[in-house]
Each structure stands twice: as structure tokens, then as C-alpha cells.
DSSP file (Angstrom, degrees, kcal/mol; ACC not computed):
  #  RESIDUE AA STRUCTURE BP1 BP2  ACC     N-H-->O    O-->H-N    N-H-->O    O-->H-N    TCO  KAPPA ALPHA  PHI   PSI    X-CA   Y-CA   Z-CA
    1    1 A X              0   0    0      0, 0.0     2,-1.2     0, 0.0     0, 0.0   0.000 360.0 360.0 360.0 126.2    0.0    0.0    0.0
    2    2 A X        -     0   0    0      2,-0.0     2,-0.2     0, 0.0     0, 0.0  -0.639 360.0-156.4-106.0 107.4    1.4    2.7   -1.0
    3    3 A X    >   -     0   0    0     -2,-1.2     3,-0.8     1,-0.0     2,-0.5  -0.681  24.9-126.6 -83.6 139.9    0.6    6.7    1.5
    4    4 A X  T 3  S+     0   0    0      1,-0.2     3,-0.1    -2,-0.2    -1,-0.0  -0.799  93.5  19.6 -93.5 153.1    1.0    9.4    0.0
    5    5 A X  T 3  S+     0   0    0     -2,-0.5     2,-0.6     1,-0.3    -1,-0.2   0.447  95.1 116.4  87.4  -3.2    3.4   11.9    1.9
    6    6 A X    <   -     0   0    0     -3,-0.8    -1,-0.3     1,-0.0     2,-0.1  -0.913  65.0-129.1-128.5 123.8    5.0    8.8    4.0
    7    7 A X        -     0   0    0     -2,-0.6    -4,-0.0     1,-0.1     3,-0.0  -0.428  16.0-112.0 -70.5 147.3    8.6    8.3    3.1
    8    8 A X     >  -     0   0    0     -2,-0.1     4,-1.5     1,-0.1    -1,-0.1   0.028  35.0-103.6 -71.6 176.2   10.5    4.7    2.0
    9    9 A X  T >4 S+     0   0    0      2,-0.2     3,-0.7     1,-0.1     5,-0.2   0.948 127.9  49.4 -75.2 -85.9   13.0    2.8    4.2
   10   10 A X  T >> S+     0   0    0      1,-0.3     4,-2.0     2,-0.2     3,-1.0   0.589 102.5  59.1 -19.8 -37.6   15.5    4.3    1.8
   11   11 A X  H 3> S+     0   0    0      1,-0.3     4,-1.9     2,-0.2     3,-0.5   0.990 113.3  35.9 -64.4 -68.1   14.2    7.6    2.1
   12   12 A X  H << S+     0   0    0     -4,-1.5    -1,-0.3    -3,-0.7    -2,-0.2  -0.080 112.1  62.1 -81.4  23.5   14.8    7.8    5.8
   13   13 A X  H <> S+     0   0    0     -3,-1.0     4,-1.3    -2,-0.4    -1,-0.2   0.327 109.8  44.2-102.7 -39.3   18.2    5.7    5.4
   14   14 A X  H  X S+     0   0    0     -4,-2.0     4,-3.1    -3,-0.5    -2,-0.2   0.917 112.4  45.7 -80.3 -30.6   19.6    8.7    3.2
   15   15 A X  H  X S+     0   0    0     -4,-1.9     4,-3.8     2,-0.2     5,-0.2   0.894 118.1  46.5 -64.8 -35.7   18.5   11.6    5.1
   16   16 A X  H  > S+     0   0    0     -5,-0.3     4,-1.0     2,-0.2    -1,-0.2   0.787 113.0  49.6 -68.1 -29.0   19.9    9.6    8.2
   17   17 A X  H  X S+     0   0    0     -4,-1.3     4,-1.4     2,-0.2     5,-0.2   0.845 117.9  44.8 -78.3 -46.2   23.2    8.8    6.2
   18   18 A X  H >X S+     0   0    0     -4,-3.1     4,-2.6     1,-0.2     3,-1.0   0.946 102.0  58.4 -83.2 -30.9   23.2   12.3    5.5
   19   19 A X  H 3X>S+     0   0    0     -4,-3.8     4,-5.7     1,-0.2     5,-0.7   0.904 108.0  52.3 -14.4 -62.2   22.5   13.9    8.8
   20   20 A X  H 3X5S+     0   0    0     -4,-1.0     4,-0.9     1,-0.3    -1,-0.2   0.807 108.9  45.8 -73.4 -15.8   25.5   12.2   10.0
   21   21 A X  H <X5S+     0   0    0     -4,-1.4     4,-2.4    -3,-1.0    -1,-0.3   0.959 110.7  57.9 -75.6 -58.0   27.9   13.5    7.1
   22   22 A X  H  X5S+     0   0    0     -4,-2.6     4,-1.9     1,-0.3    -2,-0.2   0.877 110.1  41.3 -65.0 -40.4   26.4   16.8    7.7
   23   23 A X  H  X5S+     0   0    0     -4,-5.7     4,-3.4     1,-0.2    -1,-0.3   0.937 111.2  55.2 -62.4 -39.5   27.4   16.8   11.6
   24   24 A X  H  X<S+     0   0    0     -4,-0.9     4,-3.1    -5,-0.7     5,-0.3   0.954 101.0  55.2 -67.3 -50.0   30.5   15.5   11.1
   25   25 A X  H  X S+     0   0    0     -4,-2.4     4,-0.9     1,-0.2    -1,-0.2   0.892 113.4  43.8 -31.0 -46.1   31.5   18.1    8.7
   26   26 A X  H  X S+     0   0    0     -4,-1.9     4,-2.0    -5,-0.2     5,-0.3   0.844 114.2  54.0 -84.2 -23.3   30.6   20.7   11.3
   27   27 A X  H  X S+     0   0    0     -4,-3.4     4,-1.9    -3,-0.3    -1,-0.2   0.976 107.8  43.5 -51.1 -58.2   32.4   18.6   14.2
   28   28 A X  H  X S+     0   0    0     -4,-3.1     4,-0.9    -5,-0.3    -1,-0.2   0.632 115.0  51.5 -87.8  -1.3   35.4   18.1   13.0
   29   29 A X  H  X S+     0   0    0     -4,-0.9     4,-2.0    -5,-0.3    -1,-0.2   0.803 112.1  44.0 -55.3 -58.8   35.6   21.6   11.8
   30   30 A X  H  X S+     0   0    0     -4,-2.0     4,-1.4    -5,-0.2     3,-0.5   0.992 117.9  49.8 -59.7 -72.0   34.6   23.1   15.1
   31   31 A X  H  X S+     0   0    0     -4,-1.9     4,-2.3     2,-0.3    -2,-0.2   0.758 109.5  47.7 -47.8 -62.5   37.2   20.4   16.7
   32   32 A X  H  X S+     0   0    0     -4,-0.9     4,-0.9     1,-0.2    -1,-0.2   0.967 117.7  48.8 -66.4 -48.6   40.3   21.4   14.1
   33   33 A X  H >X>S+     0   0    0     -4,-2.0     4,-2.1    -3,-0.5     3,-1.8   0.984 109.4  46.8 -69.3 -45.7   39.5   25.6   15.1
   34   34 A X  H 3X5S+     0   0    0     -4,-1.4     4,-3.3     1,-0.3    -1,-0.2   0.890 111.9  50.0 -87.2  -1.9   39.3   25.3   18.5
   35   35 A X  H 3<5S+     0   0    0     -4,-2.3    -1,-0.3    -5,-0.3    -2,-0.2   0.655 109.7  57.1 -79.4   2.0   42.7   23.2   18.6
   36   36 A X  H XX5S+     0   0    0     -3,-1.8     3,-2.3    -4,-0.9     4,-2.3   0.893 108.6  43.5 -84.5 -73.0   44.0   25.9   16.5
   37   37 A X  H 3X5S+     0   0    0     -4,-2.1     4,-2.2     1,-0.3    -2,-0.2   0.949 107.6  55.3 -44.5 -54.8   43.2   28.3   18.9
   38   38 A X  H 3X<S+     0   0    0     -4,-3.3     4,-0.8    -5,-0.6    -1,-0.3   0.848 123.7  28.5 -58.8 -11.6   44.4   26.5   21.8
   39   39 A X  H <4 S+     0   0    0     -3,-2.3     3,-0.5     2,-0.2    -2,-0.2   0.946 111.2  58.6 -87.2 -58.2   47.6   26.2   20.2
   40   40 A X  H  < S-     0   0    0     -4,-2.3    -3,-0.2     1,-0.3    -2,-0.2   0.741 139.7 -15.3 -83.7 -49.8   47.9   28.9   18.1
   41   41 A X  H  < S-     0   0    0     -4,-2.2    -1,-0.3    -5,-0.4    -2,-0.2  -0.149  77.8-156.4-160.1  67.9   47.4   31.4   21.6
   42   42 A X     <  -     0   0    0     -4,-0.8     2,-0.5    -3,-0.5    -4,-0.1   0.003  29.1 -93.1 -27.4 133.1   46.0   29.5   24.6
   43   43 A X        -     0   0    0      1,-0.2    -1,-0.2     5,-0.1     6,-0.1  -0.465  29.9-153.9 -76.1 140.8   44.3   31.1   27.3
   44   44 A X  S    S+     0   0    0     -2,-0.5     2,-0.2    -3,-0.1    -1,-0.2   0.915  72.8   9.5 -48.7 -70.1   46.7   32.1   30.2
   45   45 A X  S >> S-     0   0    0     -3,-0.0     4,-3.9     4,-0.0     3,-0.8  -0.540  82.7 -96.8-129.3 168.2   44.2   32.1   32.9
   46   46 A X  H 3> S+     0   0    0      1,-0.2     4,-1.6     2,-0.2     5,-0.1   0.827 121.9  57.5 -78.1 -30.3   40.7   31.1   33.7
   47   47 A X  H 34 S+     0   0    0      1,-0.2    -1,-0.2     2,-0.1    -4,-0.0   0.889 108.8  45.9 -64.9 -21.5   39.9   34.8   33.0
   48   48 A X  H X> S+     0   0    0     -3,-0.8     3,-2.2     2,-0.2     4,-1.4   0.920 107.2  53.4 -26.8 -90.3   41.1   34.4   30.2
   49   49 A X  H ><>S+     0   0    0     -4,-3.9     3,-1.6     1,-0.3     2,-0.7   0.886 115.4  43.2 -39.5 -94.0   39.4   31.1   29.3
   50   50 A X  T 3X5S+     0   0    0     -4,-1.6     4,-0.8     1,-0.3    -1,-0.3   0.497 103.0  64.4 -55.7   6.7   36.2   32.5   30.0
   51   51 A X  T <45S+     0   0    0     -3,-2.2    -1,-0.3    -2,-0.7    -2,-0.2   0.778 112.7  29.3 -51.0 -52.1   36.8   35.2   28.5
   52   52 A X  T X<5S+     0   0    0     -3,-1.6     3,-1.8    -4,-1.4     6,-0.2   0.971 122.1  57.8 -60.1 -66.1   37.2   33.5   24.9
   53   53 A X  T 345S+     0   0    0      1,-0.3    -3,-0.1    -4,-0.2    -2,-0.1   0.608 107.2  41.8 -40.9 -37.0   34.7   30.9   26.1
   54   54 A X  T 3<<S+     0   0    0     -4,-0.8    64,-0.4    -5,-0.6    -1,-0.3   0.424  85.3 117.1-103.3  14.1   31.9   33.3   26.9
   55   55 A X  S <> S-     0   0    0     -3,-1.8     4,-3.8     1,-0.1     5,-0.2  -0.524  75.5-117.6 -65.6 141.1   32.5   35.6   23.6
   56   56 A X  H  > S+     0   0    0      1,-0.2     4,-0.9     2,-0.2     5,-0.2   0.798 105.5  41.9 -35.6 -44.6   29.2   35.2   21.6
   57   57 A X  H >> S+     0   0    0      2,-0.2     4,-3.7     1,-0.2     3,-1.2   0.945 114.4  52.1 -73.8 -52.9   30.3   33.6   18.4
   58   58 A X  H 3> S+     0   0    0      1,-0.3     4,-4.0     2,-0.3    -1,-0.2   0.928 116.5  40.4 -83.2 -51.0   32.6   31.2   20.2
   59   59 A X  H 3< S+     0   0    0     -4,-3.8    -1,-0.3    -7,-0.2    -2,-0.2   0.777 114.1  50.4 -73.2  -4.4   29.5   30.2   22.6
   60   60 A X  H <X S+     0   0    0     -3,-1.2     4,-1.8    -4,-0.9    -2,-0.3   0.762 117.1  45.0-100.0 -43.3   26.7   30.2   19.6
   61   61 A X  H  X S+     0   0    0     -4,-3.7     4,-5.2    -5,-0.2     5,-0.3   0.981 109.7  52.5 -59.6 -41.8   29.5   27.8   17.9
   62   62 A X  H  X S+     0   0    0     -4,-4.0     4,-4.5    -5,-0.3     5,-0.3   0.963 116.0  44.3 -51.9 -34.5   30.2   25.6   21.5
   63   63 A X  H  > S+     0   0    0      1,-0.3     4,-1.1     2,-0.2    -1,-0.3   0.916 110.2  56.8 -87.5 -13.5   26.0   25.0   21.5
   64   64 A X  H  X S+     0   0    0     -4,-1.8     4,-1.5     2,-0.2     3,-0.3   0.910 111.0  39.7 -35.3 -69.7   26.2   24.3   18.0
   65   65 A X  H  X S+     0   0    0     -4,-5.2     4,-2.3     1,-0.2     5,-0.3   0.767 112.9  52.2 -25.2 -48.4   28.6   21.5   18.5
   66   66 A X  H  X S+     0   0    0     -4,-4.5     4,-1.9    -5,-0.3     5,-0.3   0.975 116.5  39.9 -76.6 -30.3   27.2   20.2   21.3
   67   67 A X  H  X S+     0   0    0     -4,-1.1     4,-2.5    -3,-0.3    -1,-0.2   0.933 112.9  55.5 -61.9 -44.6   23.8   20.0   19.6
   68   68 A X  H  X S+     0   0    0     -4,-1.5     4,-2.5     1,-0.2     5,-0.3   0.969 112.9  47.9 -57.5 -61.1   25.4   18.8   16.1
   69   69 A X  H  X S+     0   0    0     -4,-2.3     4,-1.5     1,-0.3    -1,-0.2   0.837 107.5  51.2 -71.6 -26.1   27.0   15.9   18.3
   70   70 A X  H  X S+     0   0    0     -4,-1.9     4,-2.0    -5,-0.3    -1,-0.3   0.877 110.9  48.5 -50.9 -56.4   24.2   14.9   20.0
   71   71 A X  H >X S+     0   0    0     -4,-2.5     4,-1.0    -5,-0.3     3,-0.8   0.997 113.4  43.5 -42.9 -86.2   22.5   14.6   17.0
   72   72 A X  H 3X S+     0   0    0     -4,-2.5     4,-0.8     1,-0.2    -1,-0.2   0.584 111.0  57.5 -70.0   1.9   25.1   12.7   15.3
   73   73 A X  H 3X S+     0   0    0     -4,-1.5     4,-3.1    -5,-0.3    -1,-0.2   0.800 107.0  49.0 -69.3 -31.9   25.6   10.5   18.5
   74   74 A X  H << S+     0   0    0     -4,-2.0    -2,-0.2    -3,-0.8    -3,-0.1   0.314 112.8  50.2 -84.9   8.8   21.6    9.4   18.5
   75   75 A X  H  X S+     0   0    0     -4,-1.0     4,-1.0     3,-0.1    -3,-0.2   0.815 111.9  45.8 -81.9 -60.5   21.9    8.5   14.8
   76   76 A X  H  X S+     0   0    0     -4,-0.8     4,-1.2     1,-0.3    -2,-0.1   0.706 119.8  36.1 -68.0 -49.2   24.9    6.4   15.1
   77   77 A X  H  X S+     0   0    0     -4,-3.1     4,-0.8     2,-0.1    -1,-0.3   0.389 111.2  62.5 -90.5  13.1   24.0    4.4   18.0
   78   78 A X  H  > S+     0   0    0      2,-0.2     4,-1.6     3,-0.1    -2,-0.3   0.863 102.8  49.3 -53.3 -51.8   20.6    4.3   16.9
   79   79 A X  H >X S+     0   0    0     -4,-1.0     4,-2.3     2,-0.3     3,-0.5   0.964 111.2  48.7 -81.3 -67.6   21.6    2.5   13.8
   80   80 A X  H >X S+     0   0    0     -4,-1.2     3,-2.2     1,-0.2     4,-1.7   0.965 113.4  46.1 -46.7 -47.6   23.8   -0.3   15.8
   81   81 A X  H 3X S+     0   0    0     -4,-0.8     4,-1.2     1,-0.3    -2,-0.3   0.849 111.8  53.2 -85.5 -24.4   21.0   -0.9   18.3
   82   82 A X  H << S+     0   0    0     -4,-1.6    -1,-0.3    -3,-0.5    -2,-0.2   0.758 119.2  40.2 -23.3 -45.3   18.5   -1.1   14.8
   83   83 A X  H << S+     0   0    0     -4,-2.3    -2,-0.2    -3,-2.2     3,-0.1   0.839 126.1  24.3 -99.8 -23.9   21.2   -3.8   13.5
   84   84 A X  H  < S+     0   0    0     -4,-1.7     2,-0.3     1,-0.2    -1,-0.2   0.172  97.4  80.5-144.9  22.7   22.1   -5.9   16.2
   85   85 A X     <  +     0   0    0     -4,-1.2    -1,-0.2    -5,-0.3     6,-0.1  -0.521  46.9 176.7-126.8 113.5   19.6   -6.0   18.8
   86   86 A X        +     0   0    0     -2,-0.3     2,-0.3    -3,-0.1    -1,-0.1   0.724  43.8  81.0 -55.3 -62.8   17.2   -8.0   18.1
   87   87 A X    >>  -     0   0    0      1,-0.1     4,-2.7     2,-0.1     3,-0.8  -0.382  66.0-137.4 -55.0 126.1   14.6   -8.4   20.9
   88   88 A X  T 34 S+     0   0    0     -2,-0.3     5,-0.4     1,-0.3     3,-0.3   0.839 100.2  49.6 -23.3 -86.1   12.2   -5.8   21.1
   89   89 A X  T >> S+     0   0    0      1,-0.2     4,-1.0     2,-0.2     3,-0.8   0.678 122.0  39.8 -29.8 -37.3   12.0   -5.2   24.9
   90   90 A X  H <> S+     0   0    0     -3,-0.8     4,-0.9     1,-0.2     5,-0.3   0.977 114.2  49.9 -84.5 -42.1   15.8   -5.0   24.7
   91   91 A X  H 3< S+     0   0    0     -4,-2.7     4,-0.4    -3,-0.3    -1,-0.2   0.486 118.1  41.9 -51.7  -8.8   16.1   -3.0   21.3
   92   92 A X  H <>>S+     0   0    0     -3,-0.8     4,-2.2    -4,-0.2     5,-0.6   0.454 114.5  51.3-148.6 -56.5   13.4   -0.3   22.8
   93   93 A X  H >X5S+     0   0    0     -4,-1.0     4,-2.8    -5,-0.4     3,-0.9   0.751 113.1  43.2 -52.7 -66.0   15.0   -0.1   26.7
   94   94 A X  H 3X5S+     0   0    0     -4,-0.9     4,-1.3     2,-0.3    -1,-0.2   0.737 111.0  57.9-121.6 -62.6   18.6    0.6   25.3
   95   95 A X  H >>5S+     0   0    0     -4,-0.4     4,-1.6    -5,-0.3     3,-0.6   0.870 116.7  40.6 -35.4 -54.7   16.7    3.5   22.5
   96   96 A X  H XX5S+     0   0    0     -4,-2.2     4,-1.5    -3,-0.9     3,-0.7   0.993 120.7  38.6 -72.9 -62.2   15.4    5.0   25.9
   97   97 A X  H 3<<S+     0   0    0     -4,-2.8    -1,-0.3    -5,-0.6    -3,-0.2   0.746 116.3  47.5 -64.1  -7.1   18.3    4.8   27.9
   98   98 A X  H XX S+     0   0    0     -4,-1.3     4,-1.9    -3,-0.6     3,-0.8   0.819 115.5  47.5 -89.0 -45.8   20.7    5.6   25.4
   99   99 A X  H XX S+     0   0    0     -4,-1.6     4,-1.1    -3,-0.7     3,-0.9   0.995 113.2  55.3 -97.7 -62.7   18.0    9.3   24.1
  100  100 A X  H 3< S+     0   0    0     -4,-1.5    -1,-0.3     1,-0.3    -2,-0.1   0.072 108.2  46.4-112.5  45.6   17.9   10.1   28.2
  101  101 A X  H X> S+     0   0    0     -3,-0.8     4,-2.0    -2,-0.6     3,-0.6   0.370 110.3  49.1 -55.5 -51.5   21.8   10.1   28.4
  102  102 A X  H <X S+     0   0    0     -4,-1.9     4,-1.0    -3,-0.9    -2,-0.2   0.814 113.8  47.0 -86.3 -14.5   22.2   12.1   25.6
  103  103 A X  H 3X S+     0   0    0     -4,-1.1     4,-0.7     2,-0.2    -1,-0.3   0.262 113.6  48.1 -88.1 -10.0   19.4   14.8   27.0
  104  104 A X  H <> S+     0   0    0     -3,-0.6     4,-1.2    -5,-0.4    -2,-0.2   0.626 115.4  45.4-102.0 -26.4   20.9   14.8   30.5
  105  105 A X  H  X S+     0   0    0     -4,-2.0     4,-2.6     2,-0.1     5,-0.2   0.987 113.4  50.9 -71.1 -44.4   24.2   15.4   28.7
  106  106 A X  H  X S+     0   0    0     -4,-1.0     4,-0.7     2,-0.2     5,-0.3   0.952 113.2  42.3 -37.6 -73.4   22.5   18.0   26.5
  107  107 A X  H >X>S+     0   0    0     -4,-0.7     4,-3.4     1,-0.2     3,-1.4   0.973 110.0  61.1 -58.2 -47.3   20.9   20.1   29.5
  108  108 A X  H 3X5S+     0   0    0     -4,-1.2     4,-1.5     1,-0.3    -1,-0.2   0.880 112.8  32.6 -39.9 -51.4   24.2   19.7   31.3
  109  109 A X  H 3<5S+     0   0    0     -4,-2.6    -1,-0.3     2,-0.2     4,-0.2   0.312 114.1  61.0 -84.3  11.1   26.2   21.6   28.3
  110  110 A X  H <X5S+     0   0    0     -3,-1.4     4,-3.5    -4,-0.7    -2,-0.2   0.819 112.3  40.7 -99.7 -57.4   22.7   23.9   27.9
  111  111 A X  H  X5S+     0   0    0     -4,-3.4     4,-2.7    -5,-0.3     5,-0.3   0.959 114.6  52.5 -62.3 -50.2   23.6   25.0   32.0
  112  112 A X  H  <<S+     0   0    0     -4,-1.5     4,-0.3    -5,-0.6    -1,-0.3   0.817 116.8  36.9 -67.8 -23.0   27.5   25.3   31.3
  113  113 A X  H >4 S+     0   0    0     -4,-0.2     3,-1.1     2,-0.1    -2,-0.2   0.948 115.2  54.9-102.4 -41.3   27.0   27.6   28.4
  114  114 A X  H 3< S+     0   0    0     -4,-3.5    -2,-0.2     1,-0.2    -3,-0.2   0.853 111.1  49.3 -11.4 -68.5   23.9   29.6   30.0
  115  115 A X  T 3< S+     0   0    0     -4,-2.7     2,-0.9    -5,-0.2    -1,-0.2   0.557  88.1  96.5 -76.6 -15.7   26.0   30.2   32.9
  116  116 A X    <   +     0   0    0     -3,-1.1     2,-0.3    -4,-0.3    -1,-0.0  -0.644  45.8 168.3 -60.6  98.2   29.0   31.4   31.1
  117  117 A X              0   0    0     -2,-0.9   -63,-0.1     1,-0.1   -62,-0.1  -0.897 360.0 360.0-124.4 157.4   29.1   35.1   31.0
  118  118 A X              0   0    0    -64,-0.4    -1,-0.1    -2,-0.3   -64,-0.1   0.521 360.0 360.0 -73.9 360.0   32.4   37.5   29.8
């Protein structure tokens, strides 16, 4: 039977295949700059550090990252626990415990860049 509007298993295997490209580009990008930075002029001191840390750009990039990785972490093990666990009941506890780790990790960096000011 064919819906109209309701996407294939393929459909939703490339948007998920691409998701994860898309994060990863912006991970390891974010990843390469701030190791640039830290080399390149490191902050001296913690006023320092927050100093960089709590600049806008630099914190609109940090929540970017963390979202972007989140993202591409519940795709990735989503997919393994899709391929190789088989029982429901286990396949469906793991989903849940696996999505409220990555949302207590989420609120955790939400609080640490909220609370960051320059």
C-alpha cells in the first residue's frame, strides 16, 4: 500500500546517512578551530578562558557543536542498536536509555554555556 506523503526505508536511510555527514563536517571543523586556537594562543588564565569561552560567536559555535554531536551520536547508535539488537523489549529499553543520556548530557552543556558570561 502505498501513502501518499510517507517516506520509504531508503528515504529515511539517506536523510539519516546524510545527517550524519552533515554533523560531522561541522564537528570536526569546530574540533580542528578550537585546537587551532588553543595552540595557536592559549588562554593564560581562567579569566582568560572564560573570557574567549563566553564571547558570543565562540559560545553560539560551543552549542552548535554540542547539539550537532548529539545529534550525530543518537543517529549512530541508533543504527547499531537497529542492526544488532534483536529483541524488542531490549532494542526499545537501550533506545530510551541511550535518548535520556544524551538529554541529561544535552541540559548539562545547555547549563555550562547559560552560565557562562564574559
Amino acid at each position: 500500500m502505498n501513502i501518499p506523503g510517507a517516506r520509504s526505508s531508503s528515504q529515511s536511510g539517506f536523510i539519516e546517512w546524510l545527517l550524519q555527514r552533515l554533523t560531522s563536517v561541522y564537528v570536526a571543523g569546530f574540533a580542528v578551530y578550537v585546537a587551532i586556537v588553543l595552540l595557536v594562543c592559549p588562554p593564560v588564565d581562567f579569566e582568560a578562558w572564560r573570557g574567549w569561552f563566553g564571547s558570543g560567536f565562540v559560545r553560539l559555535g560551543w552549542a552548535l557543536f554540542v547539539v550537532l554531536l548529539l545529534i550525530h551520536a543518537w543517529i549512530g547508535m541508533r543504527s547499531v542498536f537497529m542492526d544488532y539488537l534483536h529483541p524488542l523489549w531490549l532494542r526499545l529499553s537501550v533506545l530510551v536509555l541511550t535518548a535520556t543520556g544524551l538529554l541529561a548530557l544535552g541540559f548539562w552543556a545547555a547549563a555550562i554555556l547559560l552560565r557562562v558570561a564574559p
